[in-house]
N, C-alpha and C positions, 0 to 999 in steps of 0.2 A: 050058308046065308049070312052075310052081313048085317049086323045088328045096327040101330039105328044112331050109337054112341060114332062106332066107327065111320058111320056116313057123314057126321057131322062134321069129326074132324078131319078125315080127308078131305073135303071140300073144303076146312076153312085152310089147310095146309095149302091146297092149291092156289084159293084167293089169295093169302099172300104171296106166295111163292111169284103168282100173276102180277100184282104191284110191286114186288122187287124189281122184275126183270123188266117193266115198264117203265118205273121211277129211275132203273139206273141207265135210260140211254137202250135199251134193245132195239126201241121205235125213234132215238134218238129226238123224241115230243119237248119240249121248249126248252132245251140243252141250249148254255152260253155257247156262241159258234166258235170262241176261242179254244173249246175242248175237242171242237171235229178236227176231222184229218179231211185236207183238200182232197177235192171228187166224193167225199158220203154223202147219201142220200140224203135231208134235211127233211124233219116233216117238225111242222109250226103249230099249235094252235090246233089241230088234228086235220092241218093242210100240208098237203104233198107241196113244197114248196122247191124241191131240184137238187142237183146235185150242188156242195160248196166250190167255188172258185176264188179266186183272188187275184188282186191288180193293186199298180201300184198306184198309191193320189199322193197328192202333190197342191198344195196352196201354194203360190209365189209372191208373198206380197212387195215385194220390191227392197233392194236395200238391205239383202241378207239376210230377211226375214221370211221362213220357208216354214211351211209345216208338210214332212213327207212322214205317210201310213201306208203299210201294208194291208188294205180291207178284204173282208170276207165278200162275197156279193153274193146274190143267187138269182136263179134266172128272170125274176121282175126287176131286178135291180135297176135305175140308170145313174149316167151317171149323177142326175139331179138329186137322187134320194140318198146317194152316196157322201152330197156336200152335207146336205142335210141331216146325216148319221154323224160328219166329221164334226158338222155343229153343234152338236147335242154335247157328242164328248167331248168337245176342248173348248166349250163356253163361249162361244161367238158367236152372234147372228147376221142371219143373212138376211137381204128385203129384194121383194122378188116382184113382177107386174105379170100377170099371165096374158098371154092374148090369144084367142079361141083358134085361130087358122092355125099359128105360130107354135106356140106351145110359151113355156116360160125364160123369161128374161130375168137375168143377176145383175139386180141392179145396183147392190153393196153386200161385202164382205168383210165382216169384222169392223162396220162402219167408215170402211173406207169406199168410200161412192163414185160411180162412174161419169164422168167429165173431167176431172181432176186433173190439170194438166195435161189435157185430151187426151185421156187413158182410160180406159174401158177395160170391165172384168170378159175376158176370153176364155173359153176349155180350147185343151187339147188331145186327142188321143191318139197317143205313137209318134205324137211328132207333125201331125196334122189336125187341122182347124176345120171340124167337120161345119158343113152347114144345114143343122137341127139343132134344134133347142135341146139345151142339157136333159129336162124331163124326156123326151124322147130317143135319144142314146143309150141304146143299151150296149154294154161293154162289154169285153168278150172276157174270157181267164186270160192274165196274160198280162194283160193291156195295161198301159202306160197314160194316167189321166194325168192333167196338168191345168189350173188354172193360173192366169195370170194377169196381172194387170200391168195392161201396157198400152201403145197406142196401137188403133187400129192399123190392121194390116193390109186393107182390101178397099 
């Protein structure tokens, strides 16, 4: 029989032993995603959030000024939430108008605003100019975003 010393400490050997292999990534739970491997299962917050993807963005502000990232995404991502990540990290904001049927509209980038020598902020994915609002785009692994400012094309 098991005396009541040894119960104690095997169970607290197990508890930690439980939060090591929890805190180091087993469940991969609120791990920076620059440490996953594209395709791992991602869980957030103790939400199954999908497996990791990646695509390429691209800012085009005109004039040889680009900002191009490799992003992580996962499957809520679009690619609105994606400018909105790129904002966060490289200190720039975006101003945005939403409209309930539509979805949202980019209406400046880095303060550079739409009319401007009738040039308007555009996405792109792959090379074509979907017609949905950036919040409603979701992008696939893979996938080639692009905004740009330019004049319209349509």
């Amino acid at each position: 029989m098991v005396n009541s010393k040894t119960s104690i400490i095997i169970l607290t050997v197990f508890f930690i032993g439980s939060l090591f292999f929890i805190r180091n990534g087993f469940l991969a739970v609120d791990r920076e995603i620059d440490t996953l491997t594209l395709g791992q299962t991602v869980v957030m917050s103790g939400q199954l959030k999908g497996p990791l993807l990646k695509v390429n963005y691209i800012i085009n502000f005109g004039e040889n000024s680009i900002i191009e990232e490799q992003l992580f995404l996962l499957k809520d991502s679009t690619v609105f939430s994606l400018l909105e990540d790129l904002a966060r990290k490289n200190h720039f904001q975006i101003e945005t108008t939403y409209y309930d049927e539509m979805g949202v509209l980019v209406k400046s980038i880095d303060k550079i605003n739409n009319g401007i020598d009738n040039k308007y902020w555009q996405y792109w994915v792959n090379d074509e100019l979907p017609m949905v609002a950036a919040d409603k785009m979701v992008p696939n692994s893979g996938d080639s975003i692009e905004w740009k400012f330019a004049p319209v094309s349509f």
